[in-house]
N, C-alpha and C positions, 0 to 999 in steps of 0.2 A: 495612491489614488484607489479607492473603491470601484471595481467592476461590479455592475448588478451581474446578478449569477446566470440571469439567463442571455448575456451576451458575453459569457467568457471563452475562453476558448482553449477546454482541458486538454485535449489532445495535444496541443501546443508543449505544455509543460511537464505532458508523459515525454512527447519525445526530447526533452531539453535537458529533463532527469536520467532519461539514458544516454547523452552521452556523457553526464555527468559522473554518473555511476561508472562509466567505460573508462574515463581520464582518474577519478578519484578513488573507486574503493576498491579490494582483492579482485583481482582476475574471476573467481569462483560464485562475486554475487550475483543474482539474477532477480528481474522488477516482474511481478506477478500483479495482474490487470483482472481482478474482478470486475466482468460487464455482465449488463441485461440488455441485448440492442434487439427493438421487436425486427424479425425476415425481413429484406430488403431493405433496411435502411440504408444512407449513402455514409453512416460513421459506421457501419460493420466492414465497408471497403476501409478506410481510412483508418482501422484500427489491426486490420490484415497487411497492409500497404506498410506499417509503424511494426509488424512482425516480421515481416520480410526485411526492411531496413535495418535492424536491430535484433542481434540475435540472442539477447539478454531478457528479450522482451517474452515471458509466458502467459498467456492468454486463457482466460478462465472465466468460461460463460457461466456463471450460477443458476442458470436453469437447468445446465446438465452436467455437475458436478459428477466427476466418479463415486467420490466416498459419498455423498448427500443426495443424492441426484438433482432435486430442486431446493436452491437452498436461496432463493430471491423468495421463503417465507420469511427471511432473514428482515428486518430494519435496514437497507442500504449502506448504514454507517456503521454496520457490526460485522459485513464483510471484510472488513480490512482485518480482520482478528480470525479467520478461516485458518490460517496459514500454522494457527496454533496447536490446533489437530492434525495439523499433516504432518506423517514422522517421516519426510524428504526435508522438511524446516527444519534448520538449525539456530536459528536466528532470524526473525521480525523485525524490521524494520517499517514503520506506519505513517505518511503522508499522505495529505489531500496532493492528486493530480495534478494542481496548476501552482502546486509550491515547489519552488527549485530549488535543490540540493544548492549550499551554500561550500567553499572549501573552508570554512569555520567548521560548518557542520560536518563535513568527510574529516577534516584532521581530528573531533572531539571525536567520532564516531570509532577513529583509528586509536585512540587513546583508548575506549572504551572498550577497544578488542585485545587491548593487551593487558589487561585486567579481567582473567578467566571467572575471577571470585564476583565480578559484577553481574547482578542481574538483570537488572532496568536501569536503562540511559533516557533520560527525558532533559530536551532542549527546548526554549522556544524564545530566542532573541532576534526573530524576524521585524523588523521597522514595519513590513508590509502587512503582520497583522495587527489591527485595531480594535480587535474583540480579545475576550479572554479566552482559556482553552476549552473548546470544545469534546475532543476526541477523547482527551485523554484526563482530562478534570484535575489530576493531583498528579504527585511524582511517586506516589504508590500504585501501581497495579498489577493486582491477584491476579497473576492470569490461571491459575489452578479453578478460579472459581468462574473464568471466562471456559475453561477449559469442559467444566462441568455443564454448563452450561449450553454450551454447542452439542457434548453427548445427549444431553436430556431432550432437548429440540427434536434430534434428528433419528433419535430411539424410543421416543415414546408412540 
């Protein structure tokens, strides 16, 4: 079934992905939440409320990025690739909010960590989507040139 996007309800499916992530993948992963929420809104409680319940949960306003400071110059859909430049990331992993970890997807995901020689793992055998790929377009990506890219952004 198709949700229009402005009655879905993300926050939902952040917290359903953590406790997915909690039951399914190494003890050591943690779910990184790039947000822009304008001062008092009622989803900056509800996204505080979702860090407190969940201690896997790191929160990360893109207006006040440490390494970037404001980095909501960014396209929305390229924050998910932030994490490429941070040398605390070992590992990326990239989903839309209200898409829930499948245990398909954590057992491929556990396969694909035990293949150090691999470097991109791309799945997409969700029923629930009925569009093509958006994020990620192909089962090739440069991220050396995503890489270059965020420097050039945030240095020039």
């Amino acid at each position: 079934m198709h949700v229009p996007r402005y009655r879905r309800n993300y926050l939902a499916g952040v917290s359903a992905n953590l406790e997915t992530v909690s039951r399914h993948l190494p003890p050591d992963f943690r779910v990184r939440l790039y947000y822009q929420v304008p001062p008092g809104s009622p989803t900056l409680g509800k996204l505080c409320d979702l860090a407190c319940r969940h201690s896997k949960l790191d929160l990360c306003d893109v207006e006040r990025n440490p390494k970037y400071h404001n980095a909501s110059i960014l396209y929305p859909l390229v924050w998910r690739f932030l994490p490429l430049v941070d040398p605390q990331v070992s590992l990326l992993l990239s989903r839309d909010l209200d898409s829930e970890i499948t245990a398909r997807e954590a057992a491929a995901l556990r396969e694909f960590l035990d293949h150090p020689e691999a470097k991109v793992h791309v799945m997409r055998d969700n029923q629930g989507h009925d569009i093509g790929m958006l994020g990620e377009q192909s089962n090739t990506v440069n991220f050396d040139l995503i890489k270059i890219f965020f420097l050039w952004t945030f240095n020039r």
